[in-house]
C-alpha positions as a Markdown table, in Angstrom:
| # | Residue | x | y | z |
|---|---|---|---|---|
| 1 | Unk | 17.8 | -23.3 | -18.6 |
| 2 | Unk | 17.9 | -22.4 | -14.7 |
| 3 | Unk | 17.4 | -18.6 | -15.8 |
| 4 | Unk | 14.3 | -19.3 | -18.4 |
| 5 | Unk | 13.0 | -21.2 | -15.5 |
| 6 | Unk | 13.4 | -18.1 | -13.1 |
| 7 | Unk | 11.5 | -15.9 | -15.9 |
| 8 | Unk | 8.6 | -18.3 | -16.1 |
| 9 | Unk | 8.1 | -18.3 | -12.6 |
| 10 | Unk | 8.5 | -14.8 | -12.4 |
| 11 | Unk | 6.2 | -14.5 | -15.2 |
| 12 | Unk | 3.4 | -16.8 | -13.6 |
| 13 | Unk | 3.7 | -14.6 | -10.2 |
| 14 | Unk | 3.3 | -11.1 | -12.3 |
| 15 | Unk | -0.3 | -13.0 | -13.9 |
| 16 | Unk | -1.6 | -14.5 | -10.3 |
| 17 | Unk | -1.0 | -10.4 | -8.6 |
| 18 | Unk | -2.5 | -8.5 | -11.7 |
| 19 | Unk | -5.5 | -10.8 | -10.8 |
| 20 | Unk | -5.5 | -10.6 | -7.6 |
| 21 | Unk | -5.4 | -6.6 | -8.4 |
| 22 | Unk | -8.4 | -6.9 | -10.6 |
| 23 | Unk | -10.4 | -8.8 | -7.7 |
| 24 | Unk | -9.8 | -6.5 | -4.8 |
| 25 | Unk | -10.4 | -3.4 | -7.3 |
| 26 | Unk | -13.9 | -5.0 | -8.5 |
| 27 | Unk | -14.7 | -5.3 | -4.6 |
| 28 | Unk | -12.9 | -2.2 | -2.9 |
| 29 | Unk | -12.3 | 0.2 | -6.1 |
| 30 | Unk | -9.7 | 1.8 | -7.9 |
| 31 | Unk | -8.6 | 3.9 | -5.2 |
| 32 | Unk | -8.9 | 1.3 | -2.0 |
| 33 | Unk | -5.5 | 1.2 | 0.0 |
| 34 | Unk | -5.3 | -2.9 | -1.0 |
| 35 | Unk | -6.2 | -1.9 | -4.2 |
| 36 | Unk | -3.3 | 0.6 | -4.3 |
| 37 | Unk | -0.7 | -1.9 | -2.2 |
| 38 | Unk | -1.6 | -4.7 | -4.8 |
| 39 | Unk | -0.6 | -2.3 | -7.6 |
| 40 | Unk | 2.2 | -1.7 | -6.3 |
| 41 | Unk | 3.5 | -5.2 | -5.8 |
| 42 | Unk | 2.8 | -5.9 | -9.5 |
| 43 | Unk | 4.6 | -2.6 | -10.3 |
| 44 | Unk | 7.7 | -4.4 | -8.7 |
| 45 | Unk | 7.2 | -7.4 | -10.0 |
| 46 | Unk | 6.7 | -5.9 | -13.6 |
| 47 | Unk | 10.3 | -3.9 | -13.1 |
| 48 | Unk | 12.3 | -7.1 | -11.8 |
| 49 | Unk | 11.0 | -8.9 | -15.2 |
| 50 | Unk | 12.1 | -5.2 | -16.8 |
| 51 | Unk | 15.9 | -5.9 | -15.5 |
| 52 | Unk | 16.1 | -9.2 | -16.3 |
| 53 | Unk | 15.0 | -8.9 | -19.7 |
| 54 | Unk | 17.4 | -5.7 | -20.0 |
| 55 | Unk | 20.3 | -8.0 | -18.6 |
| 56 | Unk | 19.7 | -11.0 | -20.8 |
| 57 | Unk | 19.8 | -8.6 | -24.0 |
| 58 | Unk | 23.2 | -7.5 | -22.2 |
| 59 | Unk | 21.6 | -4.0 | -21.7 |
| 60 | Unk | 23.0 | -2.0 | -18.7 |
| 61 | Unk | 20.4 | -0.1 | -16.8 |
| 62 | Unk | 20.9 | 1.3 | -13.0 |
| 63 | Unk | 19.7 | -1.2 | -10.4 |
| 64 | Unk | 17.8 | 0.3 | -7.6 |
């Protein structure tokens, strides 16, 4: 239960920064350093869900 919990949450963050994303891109552009640094944060965000979906299948991938 405490780890589905985790995924949701982690799950609700991933929604709220690809909005945030789409904001500052519709008022800086594609190419705007906040546009890039909230890109980025979702990029991480995306690969933590990556691992923990990869370690709940029991899949071993390399951790960096």
């Amino acid at each position: 239960m405490h780890l589905m919990f985790c995924e949701t949450l982690l799950l609700i963050r991933i929604e709220q920064k690809r909005k945030q994303m789409i904001e500052i891109a519709c008022q800086f552009g594609l190419h705007h350093q906040e546009t890039l640094k909230y890109s980025q944060e979702l990029d991480q965000l995306l690969n933590l869900h990556i691992k923990y979906r990869a370690l709940e299948k029991g899949d071993f991938i390399a951790v960096s």
